[in-house]
C-alpha positions as CSV (number, residue, x, y, z in Angstrom):
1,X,0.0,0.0,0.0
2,X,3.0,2.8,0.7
3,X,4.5,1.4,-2.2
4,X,1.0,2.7,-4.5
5,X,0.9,6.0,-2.1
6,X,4.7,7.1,-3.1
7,X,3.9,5.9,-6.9
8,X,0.5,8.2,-7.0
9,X,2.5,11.1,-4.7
10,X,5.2,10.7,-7.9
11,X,2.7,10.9,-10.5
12,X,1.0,14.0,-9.4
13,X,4.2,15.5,-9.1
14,X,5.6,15.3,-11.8
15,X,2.5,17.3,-13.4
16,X,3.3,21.0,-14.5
17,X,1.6,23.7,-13.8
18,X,-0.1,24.2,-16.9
19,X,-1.3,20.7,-16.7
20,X,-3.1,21.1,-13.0
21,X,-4.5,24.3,-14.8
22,X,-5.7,22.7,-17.4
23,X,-7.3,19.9,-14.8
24,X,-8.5,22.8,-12.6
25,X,-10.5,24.7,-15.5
26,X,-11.9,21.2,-17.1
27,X,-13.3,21.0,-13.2
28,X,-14.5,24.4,-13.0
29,X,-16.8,24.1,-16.8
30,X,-18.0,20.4,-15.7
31,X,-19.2,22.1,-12.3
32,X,-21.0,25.1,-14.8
33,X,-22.3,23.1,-16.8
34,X,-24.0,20.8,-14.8
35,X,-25.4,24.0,-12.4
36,X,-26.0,25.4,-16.1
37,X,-28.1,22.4,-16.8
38,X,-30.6,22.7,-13.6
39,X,-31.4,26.2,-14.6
40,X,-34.6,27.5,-16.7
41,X,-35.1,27.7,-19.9
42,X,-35.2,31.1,-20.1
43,X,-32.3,31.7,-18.2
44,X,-30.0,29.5,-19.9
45,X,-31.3,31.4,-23.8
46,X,-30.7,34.8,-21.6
47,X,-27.4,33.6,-20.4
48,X,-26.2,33.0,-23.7
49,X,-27.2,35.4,-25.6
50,X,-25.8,37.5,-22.6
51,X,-22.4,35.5,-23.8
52,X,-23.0,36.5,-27.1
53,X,-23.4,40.5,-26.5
54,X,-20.5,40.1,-24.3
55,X,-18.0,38.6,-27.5
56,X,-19.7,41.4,-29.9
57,X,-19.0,44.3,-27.1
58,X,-15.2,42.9,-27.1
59,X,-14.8,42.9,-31.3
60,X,-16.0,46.6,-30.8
61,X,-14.4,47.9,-28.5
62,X,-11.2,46.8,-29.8
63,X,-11.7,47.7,-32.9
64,X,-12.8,50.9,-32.5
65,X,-9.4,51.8,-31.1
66,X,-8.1,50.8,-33.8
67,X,-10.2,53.6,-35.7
68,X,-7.5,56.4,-36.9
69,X,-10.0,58.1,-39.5
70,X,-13.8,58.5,-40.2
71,X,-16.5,60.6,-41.3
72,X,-17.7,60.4,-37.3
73,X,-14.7,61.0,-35.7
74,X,-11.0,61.9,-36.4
75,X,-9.5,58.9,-34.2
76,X,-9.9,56.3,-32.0
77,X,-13.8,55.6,-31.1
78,X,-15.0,54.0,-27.9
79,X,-17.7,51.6,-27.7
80,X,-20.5,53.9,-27.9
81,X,-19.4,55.9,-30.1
82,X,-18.1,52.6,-32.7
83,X,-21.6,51.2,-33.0
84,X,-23.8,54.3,-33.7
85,X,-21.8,54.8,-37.6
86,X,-22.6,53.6,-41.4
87,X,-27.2,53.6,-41.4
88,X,-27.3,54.4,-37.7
89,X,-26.7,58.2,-38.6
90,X,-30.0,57.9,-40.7
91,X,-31.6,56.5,-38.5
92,X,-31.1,59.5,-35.5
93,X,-32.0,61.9,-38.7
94,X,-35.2,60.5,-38.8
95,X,-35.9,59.8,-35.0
96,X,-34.9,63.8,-34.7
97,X,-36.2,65.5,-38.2
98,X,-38.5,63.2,-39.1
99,X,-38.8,62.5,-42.9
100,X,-37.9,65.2,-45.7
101,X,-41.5,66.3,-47.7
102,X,-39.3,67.0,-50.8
103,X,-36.5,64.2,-52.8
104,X,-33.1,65.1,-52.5
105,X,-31.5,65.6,-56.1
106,X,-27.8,64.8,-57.6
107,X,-26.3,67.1,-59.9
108,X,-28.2,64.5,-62.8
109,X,-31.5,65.2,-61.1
110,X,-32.0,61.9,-60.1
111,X,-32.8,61.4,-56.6
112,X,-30.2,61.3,-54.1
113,X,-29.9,58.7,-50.8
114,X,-32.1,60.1,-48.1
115,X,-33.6,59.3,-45.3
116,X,-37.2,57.2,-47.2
117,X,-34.8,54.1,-47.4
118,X,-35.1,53.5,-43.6
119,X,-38.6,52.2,-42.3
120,X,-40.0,54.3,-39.4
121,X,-40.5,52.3,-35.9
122,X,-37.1,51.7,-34.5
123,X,-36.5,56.0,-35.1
124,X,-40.1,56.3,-33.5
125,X,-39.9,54.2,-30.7
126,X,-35.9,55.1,-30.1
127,X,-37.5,58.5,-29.9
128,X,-40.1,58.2,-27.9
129,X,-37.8,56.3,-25.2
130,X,-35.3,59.5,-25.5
131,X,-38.2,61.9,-24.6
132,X,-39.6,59.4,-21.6
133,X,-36.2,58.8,-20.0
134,X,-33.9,62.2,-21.1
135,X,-31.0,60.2,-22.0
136,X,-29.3,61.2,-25.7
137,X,-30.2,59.2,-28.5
138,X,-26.7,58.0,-29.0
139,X,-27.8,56.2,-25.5
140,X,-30.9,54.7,-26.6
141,X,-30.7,53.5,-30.0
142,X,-27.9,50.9,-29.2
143,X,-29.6,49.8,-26.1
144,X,-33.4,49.8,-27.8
145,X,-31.4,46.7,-30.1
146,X,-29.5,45.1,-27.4
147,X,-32.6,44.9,-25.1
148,X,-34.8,43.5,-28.1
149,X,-32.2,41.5,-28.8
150,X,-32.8,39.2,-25.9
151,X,-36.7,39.4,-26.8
152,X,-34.9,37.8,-30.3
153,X,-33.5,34.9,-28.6
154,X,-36.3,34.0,-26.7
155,X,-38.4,33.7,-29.5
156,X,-36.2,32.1,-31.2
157,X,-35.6,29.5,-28.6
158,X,-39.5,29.1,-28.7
159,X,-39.4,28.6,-32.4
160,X,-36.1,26.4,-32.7
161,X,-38.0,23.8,-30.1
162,X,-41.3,24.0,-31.6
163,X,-39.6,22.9,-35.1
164,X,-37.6,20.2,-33.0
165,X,-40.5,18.9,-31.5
166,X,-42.5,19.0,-35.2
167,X,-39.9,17.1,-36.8
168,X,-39.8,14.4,-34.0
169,X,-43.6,14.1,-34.9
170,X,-43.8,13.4,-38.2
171,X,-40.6,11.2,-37.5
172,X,-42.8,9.0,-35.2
173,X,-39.8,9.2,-32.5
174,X,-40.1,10.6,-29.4
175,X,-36.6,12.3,-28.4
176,X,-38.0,13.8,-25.2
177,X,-38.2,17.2,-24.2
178,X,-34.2,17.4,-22.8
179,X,-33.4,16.3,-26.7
180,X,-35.8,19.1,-27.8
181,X,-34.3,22.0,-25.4
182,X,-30.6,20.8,-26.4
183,X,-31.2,21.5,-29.9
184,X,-32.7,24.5,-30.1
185,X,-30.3,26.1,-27.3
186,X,-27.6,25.2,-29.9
187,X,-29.4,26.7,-32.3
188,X,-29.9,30.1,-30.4
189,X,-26.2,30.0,-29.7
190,X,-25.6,29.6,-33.5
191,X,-27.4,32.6,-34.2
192,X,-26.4,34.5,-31.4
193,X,-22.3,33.9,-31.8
194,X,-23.0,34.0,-36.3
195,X,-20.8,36.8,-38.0
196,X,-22.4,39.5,-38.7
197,X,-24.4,39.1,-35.3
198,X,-22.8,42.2,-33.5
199,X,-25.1,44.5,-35.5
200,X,-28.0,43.3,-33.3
201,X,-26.5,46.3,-30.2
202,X,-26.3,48.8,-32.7
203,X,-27.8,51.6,-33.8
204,X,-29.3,49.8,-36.2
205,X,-33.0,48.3,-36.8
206,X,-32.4,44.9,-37.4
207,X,-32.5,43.6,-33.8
208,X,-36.5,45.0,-33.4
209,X,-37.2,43.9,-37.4
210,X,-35.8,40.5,-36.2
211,X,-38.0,40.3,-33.2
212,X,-41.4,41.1,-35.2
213,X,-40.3,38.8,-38.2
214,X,-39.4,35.6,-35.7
215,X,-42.7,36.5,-33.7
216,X,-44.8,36.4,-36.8
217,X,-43.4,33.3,-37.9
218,X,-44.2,31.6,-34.3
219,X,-47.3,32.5,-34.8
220,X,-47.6,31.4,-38.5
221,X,-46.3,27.9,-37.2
222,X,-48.5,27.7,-34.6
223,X,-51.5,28.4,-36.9
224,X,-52.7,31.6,-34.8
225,X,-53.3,34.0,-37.8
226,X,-55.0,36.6,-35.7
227,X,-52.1,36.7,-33.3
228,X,-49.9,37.1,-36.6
229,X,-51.1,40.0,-37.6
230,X,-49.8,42.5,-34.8
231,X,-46.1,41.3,-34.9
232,X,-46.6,41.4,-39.1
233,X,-47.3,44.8,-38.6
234,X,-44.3,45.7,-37.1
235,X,-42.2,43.8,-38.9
236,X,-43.2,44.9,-42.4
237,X,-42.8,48.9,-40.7
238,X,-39.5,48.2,-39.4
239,X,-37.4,46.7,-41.8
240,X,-38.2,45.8,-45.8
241,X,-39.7,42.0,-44.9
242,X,-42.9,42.9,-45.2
243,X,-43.2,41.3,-49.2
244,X,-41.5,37.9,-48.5
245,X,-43.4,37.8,-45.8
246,X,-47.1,38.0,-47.4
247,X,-45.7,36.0,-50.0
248,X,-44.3,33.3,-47.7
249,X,-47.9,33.2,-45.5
250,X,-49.8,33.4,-48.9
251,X,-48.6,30.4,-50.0
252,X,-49.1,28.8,-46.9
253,X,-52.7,29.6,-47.0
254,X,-52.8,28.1,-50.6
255,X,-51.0,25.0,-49.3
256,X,-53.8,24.8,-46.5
257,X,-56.8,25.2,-49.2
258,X,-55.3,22.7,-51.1
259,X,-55.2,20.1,-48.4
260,X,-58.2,21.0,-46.9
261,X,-59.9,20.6,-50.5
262,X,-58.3,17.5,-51.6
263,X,-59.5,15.8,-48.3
264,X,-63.3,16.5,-49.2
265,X,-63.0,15.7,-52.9
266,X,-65.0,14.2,-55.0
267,X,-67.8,16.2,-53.1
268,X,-69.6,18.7,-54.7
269,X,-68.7,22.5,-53.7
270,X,-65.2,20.9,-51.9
271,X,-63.3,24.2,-53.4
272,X,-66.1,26.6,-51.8
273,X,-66.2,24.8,-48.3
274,X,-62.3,24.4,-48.3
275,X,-62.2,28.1,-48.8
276,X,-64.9,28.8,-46.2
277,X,-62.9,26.7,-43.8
278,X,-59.6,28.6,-44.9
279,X,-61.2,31.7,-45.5
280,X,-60.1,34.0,-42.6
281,X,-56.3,32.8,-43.3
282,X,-56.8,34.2,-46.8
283,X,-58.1,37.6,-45.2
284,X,-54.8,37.3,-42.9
285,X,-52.7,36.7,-45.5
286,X,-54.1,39.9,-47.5
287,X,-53.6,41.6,-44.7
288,X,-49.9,41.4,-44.4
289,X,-49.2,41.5,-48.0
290,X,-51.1,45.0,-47.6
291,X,-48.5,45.8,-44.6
292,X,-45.4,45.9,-47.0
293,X,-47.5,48.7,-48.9
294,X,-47.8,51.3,-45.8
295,X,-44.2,52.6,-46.1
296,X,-43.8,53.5,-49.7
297,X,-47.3,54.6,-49.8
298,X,-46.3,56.8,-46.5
299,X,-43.3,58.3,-48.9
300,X,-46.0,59.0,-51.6
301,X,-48.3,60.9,-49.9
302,X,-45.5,63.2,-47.7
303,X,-43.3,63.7,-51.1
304,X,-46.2,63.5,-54.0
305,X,-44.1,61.0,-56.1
306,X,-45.5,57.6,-56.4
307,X,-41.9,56.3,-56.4
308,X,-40.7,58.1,-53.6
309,X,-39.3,54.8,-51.7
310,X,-38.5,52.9,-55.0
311,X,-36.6,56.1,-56.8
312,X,-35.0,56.2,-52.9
313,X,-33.9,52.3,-53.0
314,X,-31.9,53.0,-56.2
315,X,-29.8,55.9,-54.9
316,X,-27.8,53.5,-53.3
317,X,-27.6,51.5,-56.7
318,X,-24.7,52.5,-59.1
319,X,-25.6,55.3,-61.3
320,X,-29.1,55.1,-59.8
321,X,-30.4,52.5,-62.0
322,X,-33.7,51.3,-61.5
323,X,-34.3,47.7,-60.1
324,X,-34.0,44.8,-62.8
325,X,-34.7,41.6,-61.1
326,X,-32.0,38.5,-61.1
327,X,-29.9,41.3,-63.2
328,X,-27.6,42.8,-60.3
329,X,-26.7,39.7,-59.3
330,X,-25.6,38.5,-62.6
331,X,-23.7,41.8,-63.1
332,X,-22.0,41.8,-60.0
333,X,-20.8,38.0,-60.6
334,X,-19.2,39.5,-64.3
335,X,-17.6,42.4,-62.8
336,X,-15.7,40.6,-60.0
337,X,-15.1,37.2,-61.4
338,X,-15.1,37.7,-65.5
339,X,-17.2,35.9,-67.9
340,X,-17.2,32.6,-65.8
341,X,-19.2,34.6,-63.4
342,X,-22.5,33.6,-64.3
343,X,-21.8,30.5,-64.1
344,X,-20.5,30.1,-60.8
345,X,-23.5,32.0,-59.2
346,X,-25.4,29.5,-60.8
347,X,-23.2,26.7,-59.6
348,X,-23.7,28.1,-55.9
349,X,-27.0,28.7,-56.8
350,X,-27.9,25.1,-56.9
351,X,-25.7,23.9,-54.6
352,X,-28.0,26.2,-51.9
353,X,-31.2,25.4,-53.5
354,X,-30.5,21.4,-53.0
355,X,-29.1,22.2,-49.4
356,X,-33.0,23.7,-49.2
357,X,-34.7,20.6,-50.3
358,X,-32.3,18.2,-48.5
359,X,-33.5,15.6,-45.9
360,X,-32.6,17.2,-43.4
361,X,-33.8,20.8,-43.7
362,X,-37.7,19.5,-44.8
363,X,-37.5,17.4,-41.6
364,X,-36.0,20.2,-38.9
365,X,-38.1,23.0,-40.7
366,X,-42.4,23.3,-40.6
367,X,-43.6,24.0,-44.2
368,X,-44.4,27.5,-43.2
369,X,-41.5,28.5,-41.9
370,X,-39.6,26.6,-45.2
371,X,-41.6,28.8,-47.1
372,X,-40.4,32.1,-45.2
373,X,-37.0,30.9,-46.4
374,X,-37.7,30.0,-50.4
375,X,-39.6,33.2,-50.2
376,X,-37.1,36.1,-49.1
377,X,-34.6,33.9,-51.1
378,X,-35.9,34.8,-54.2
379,X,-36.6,38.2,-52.8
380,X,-33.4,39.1,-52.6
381,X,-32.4,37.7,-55.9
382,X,-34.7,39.9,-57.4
383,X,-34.6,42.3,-56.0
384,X,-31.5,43.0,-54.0
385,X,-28.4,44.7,-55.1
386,X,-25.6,42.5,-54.2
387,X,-22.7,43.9,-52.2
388,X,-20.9,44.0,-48.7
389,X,-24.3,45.0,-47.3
390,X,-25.9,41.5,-48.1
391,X,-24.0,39.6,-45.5
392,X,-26.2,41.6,-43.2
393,X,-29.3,40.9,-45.0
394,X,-28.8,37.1,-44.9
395,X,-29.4,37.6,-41.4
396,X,-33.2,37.0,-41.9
397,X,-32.4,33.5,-42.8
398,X,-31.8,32.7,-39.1
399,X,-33.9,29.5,-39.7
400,X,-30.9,27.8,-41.8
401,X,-29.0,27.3,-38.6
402,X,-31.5,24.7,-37.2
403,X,-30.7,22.2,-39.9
404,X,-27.4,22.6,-39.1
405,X,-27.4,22.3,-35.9
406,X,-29.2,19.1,-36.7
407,X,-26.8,17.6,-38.9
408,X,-24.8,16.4,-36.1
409,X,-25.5,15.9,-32.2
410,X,-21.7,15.9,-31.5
411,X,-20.9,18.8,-28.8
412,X,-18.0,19.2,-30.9
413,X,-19.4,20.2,-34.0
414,X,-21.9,22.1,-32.5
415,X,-19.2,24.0,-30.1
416,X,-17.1,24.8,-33.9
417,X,-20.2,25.7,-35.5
418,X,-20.7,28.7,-32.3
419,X,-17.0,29.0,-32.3
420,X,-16.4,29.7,-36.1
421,X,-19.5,32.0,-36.1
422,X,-17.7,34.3,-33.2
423,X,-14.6,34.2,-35.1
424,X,-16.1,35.5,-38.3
425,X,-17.3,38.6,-35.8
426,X,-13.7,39.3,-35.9
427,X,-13.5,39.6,-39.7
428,X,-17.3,41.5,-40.2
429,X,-16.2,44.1,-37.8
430,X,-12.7,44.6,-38.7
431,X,-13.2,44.4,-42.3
432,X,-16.7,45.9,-43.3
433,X,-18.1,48.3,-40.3
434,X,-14.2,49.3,-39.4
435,X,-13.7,52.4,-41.7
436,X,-11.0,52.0,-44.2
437,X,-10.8,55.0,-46.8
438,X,-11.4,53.7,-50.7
439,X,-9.1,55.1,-52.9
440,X,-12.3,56.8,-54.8
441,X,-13.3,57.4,-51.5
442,X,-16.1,55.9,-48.9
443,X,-15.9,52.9,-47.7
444,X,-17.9,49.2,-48.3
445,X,-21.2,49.4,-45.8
446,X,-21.7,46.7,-43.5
């Protein structure tokens, strides 16, 4: 027996520091993780998305010292002042000056970027809490997006498990409800740690559009079109979802007919009763497809141009060329990769459209919510203008992260798949929303 003792007392010796580190940390994240474990759900999606804020506020701030020259400021920026550049300026224009009643003109007398590109309920509401509490704008517009931020991930959560749980359903498996949480915590984490992330505690609106859109969609899955129509609302005044979204819950409302329909043929009058049993989903799904129509009609009757928000949209374009759908896209592929361009935007084309009808997104994803994807998918193909911008306007897509969370149940796959999503934070914020002068001048927009 003293013979084992002195062998043991040698063994544990002879281990270095950084090793009894290393055991003492490995001890320190089993203990969290099992206390993590016993905690709420709620807590544990606030807790990580707390973890997420925490990463983005880091990138930032670091960066932001590393700011020598901008249009904001000449030097180094802190925090604050870092994430209230680029659209976040437009934003405080309109939260403070409302909306111009004339079009800006370029020396062409085409019509110049103004502030009818930005939807109106993030400035109003960022306003509103500036006049209740006193605190400057700068204040409240980055912590308006944080604070629905959180609101996103619990939604999210909500969603994420509610998919899980479908897809165990029509599997005819019951993983249990531990299974269930698992997954669509990893999922939340995806989203929360993905690149281009940090711009949900900015100054910017997609934080509150993402809150609206995800709440919609819970309620589209759910089948509660009533509920749906507040958060749809929102969503289509906050940010430009609100015609992918219409579409998306219009063909869901066909696809409902349909089956409803089928199921009572050969009876006579089955289209009529399927629609009477459909029919106030149909008057729902009009009614959001008549949300996306508030803003530009808004910028038509302030300015007296029909094409107020439209003329707007293609200020940003290159020579302020009007929308031609698919056509940026296959312009952008010529000019950065030659003639063989077209092709490989098809080539990825495809690859991403048979990711979409693979196994394993059908199975994680409802049919509605599948549909929200195909939908702004082709939205932005025809009518978005590719560029540096577009990263950030993938960011709707947050659904695509469940199917690959779902690919594998390894911890570490799912731990690279957070990991490599922080990491890319890094290059997002350092490369596009850090301000580097163009030779031409300006910058790429985030």
């Amino acid at each position: 027996m003293q013979d084992n003792r002195s062998e043991g007392q040698g063994s544990a010796a002879t281990l270095s520091t950084l090793d009894r580190l290393s055991l003492r940390l490995n001890e320190i994240a089993f203990r969290l993780a099992l206390h993590f474990g016993r905690w709420p759900a709620a807590v544990q999606v606030m807790l990580v998305y707390l973890a997420s804020r925490i990463v983005s506020w880091f990138i930032f701030s670091t960066v932001g010292l590393q700011q020598t020259f901008s249009p904001w400021k000449q030097g180094a920026m802190s925090y604050g002042e870092f994430v209230m550049m680029w659209d976040a300026d437009w934003y405080q224009k309109i939260s403070q000056q409302g909306y111009p009643q004339t079009l800006p003109l370029d020396a062409n007398g085409r019509v110049a970027q103004n502030e009818w590109a930005f939807y109106p309920l993030y400035p109003l509401l960022a306003r509103t809490l500036v006049t209740v509490t006193g605190l400057p704008y700068e204040t409240v517009a980055p912590a308006l997006s944080l604070l629905a931020g959180f609101g996103v991930a619990w939604l999210l959560y909500r969603l994420f498990r509610l998919c899980c749980q479908r897809a165990s359903d029509s599997l005819g498996t019951d993983r249990g409800e531990e299974r269930w949480h698992t997954t669509a915590l990893w999922a939340v984490a995806a989203v929360s740690f993905c690149g281009v992330a940090p711009v949900l505690q900015t100054g910017y609106a997609e934080s509150l559009g993402l809150l609206f859109l995800i709440w919609t969609l819970l309620y589209l899955v759910q089948g509660s079109y009533t509920l749906m129509l507040v958060p749809a609302l929102f969503a289509a005044l906050t940010r430009p979802v609100g015609v992918p979204l219409g579409a998306a819950v219009g063909m869901w409302w066909m696809v409902c007919w349909l089956r409803d329909y089928s199921a009572r043929r050969p009876q006579r009058g089955a289209a009529l009763a399927a629609l009477g049993t459909t029919g106030w989903q149909l008057i729902s799904a009009v009614m959001v497809c008549a949300f996306a129509f508030i803003h530009p009609a808004h910028a038509w009757l302030v300015t007296g141009r029909i094409d107020a928000y439209t003329a707007t949209e293609t200020a940003w374009r290159a020579g302020g060329e009007h929308v031609l759908p698919f056509m940026p896209w296959v312009h952008q592929s010529q000019h950065y990769l030659g003639v063989a361009g077209p092709l490989v935007l098809t080539l990825l084309l495809l690859l991403f459209f048979a990711g979409l009808l693979s196994r394993t997104v059908r199975l994680s994803l409802p049919l509605p919510l599948l549909l929200w994807v195909w939908s702004y998918t082709l939205y932005m193909l025809m009518f978005f203008n590719p560029q540096s911008s577009t990263f950030r306007l993938l960011l709707p897509l947050f659904a695509l992260y469940l199917p690959l969370v779902m690919l594998s149940s390894s911890r570490a796959y799912r731990g690279l798949l957070v990991l490599s999503g922080a990491a890319m934070q890094f290059g997002w914020v350092g490369w596009l929303w850090h301000w580097k002068q163009l030779p031409g001048g300006g910058d790429y927009p985030p």
